[in-house]
Every structure is written in structure tokens, then in C-alpha cells.
C-alpha positions in Angstrom: 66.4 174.6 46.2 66.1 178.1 48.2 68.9 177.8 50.8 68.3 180.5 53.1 67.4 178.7 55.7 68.4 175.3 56.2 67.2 173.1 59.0 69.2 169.8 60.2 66.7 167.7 62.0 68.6 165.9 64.6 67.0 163.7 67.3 69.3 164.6 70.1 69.3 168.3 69.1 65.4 167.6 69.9 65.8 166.2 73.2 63.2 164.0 72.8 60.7 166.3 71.3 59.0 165.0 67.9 60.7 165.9 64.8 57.3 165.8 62.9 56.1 168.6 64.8 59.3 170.2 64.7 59.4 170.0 61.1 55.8 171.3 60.7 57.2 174.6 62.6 60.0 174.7 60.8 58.0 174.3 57.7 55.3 176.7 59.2 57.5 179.4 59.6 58.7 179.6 55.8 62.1 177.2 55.9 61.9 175.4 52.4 65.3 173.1 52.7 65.5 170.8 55.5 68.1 167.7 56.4 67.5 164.7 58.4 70.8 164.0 60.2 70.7 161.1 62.8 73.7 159.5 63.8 72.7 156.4 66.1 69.9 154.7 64.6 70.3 152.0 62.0 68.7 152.9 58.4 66.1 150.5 58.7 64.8 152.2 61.9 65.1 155.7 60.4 62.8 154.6 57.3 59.3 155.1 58.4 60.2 158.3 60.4 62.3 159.4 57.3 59.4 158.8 55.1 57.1 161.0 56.5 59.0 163.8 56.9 59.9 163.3 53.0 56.4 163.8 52.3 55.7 166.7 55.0 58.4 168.4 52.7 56.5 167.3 49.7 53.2 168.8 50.3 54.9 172.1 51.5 57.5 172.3 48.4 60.7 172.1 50.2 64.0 170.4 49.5 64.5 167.2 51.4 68.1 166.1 51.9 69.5 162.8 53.8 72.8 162.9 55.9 75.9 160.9 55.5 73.1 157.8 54.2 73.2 157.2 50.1 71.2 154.2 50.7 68.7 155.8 53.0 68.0 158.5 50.6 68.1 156.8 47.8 65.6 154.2 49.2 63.5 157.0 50.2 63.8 159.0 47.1 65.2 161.9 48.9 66.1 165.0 46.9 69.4 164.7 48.2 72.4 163.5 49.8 74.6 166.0 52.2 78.4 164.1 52.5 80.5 164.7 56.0 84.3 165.1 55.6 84.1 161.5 56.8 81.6 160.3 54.5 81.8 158.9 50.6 83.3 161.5 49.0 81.8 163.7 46.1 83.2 161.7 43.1 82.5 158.6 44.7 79.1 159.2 45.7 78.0 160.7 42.8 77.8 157.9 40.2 75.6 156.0 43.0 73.1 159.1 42.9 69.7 159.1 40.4 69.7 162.1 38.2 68.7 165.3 39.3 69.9 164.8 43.1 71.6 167.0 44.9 74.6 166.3 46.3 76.0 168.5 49.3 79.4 168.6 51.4 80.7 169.5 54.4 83.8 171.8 54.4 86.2 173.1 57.0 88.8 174.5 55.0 89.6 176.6 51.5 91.0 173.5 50.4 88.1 171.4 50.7 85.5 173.9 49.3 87.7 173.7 46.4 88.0 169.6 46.2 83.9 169.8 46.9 83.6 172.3 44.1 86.1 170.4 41.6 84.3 166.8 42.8 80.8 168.8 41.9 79.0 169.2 44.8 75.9 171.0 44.4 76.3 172.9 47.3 79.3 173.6 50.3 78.5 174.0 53.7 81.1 175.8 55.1 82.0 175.5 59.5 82.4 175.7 62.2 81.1 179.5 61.7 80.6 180.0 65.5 81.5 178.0 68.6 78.2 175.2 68.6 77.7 172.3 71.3 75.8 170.1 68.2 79.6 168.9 67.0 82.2 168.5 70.0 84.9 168.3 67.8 83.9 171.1 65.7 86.5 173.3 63.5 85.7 177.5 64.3 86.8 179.0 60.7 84.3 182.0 61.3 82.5 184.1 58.2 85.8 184.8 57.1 86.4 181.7 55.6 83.4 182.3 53.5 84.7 185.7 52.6 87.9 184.4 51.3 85.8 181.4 49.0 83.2 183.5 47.8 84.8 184.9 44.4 86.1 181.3 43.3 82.8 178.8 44.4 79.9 179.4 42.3 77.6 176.9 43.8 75.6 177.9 46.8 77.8 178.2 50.2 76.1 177.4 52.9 77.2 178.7 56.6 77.3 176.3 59.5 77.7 176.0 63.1 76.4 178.0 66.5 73.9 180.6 64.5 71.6 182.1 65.9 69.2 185.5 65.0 71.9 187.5 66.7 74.7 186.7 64.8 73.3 185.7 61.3 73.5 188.9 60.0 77.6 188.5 60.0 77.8 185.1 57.8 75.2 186.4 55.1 77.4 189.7 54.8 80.4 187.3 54.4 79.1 186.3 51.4 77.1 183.0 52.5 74.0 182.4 50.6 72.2 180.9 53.1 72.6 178.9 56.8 72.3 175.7 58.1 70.9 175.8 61.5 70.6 172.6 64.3 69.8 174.1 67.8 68.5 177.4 66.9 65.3 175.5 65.6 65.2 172.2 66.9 66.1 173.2 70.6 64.0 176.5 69.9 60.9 176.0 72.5 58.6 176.9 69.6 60.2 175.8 66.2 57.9 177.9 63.9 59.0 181.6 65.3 62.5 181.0 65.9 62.3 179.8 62.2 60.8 183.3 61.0 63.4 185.2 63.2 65.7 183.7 61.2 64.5 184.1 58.1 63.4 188.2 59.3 67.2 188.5 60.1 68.6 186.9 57.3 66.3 189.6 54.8 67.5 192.1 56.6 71.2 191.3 56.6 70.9 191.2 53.0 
């Protein structure tokens, strides 16, 4: 798992556009974790689509991880399962999970990156770290919330919400060991370079 640079493939982040192509940009331009994250559609209409991009990620060796849907990725032997605030939580899910998957969770709060941590999540993703138009009802905590969590979480922390190449640089020098990007990529009018600006500023902010 290289977290880096994490893309959420969203349909209505899209706006319309094919996430198969955005994924091969994505992919293209040297992303190796990606999440499918699709709120509306019923599980048995994400399958097929969900399946493919499973195997895109397959043949380029990167980390595929299902939103909110154990059954989905278990069905689709995902490599993972990323848990909302709202969804099964970590001690819950776990059990349910084959061994060797990762198990990831949404946090908005020192307290939850703690519960996430003590419940073993295999990774925290840590937001709202800038204002975003993806979540209406998003939390801002800003890098600082990574700051303070950063000496006491040992698994990866993952920053969240409204980043973009211009302000990257600020949540890796928090502390973050990677972010987790929607719009920046999948609203990006060509996924593949918006995915190596990304990746160019995150090097540098290290």
C-alpha cells in the first residue's frame, strides 16, 4: 500500500465522464491506491463497473479499496474496505473481512483517530483538511489536526478534503503520509497530469 496519493473515484465528482478512463489517468500518472466511492447505485449495479476497475488496478499494481460496501468488496475481492463515520464500525467490520484486507476509516476528530486506531484500522483518513464541495456537510479540522495525532497513530494518516497542488505541500508538512484526493483528479480536465502534479508537489513538500 503506497499512500501518497490516493484517488476516490466518484461518479458525480466525474460529471458524467468514464471512470475507466479516469482511472487509466490516474493510474497513468503514477497514483498506486485508488477508492471507488459511489453513493446512489445499488451494489448489484456497481459490480461489473467495480470489477473492472479492480482489475485495471491489478495489472498496474495498485491498491484497490471499496467505500462504505463490505459486501461489495468482499464479493469483488477488493483489497479493501474504507468505513465512513456512518458506516460499520472498525471492530464490527473487521471479523466480516478475509485476511490480509485493509481496513480504512474516516476521522474528523482526535477522538476518533484514536477509536479508529484502538478498533485497528489499517489506515485514518483524517478531514475536512480544506473547505471541499464533494461533502456538503463536511467538518474543516485543517493539517493541524494531523499535527496534533501524528506522535500517537502509527498507522498511515491520510489527509482529506479540498486539496489541490497548491495547498498539498501544507498537509504532508503536518505530518500526513499521504492524501486522498476526489475533484482534484476526477474533475481535473486531464486526470493523468493533474495526477503527477500531485504527486511532483507532494515529493517536494517532503
Amino acid at each position: 500500500m503506497d499512500p501518497s496519493l490516493y484517488v476516490i473515484l466518484d461518479r458525480a465528482a466525474a460529471r458524467g465522464r468514464d471512470l475507466e478512463t479516469i482511472l487509466d489517468g490516474a493510474l497513468g500518472g503514477g497514483c498506486r491506491m485508488i477508492q471507488l466511492r459511489e453513493k446512489e447505485w445499488p451494489s448489484g449495479r456497481l459490480l461489473p463497473l467495480a470489477e473492472r476497475l479492480r482489475e485495471r488496478c491489478r495489472g498496474a499494481g495498485a491498491t484497490f479499496i471499496v467505500n462504505d460496501r463490505v459486501d461489495l468488496a468482499l464479493a469483488l475481492a477488493a483489497d479493501g474496505v474504507h468505513l465512513g463515520q456512518d458506516d460499520l464500525p472498525p471492530r464490527a467490520a473487521r471479523p466480516l473481512l478475509k485476511s490480509g484486507m485493509i481496513l480504512g476509516r474516516s476521522t474528523h476528530s482526535l477522538a476518533q483517530a484514536r477509536e479508529a486506531r484502538d478498533d485497528g484500522a489499517g489506515y485514518i483518513a483524517v478531514g475536512s483538511m480544506f473547505p471541499t464541495t464533494t461533502k456538503p456537510d463536511f467538518e474543516l479540522v485543517g493539517p493541524e489536526l494531523i499535527q496534533k495525532l501524528r506522535g500517537e497513530i502509527r498507522v498511515p494518516v491520510i489527509g482529506i478534503g479540498g486539496i489541490t497542488p497548491d495547498n498539498v505541500a501544507a498537509v504532508i508538512r503536518a505530518g500526513a503520509d499521504g492524501v486522498a484526493v476526489i475533484s482534484a483528479v476526477c474533475g481535473a480536465a486531464d486526470p493523468a497530469a493533474a495526477t503527477r502534479r500531485l504527486l511532483e508537489a507532494i515529493r517536494a513538500a517532503r
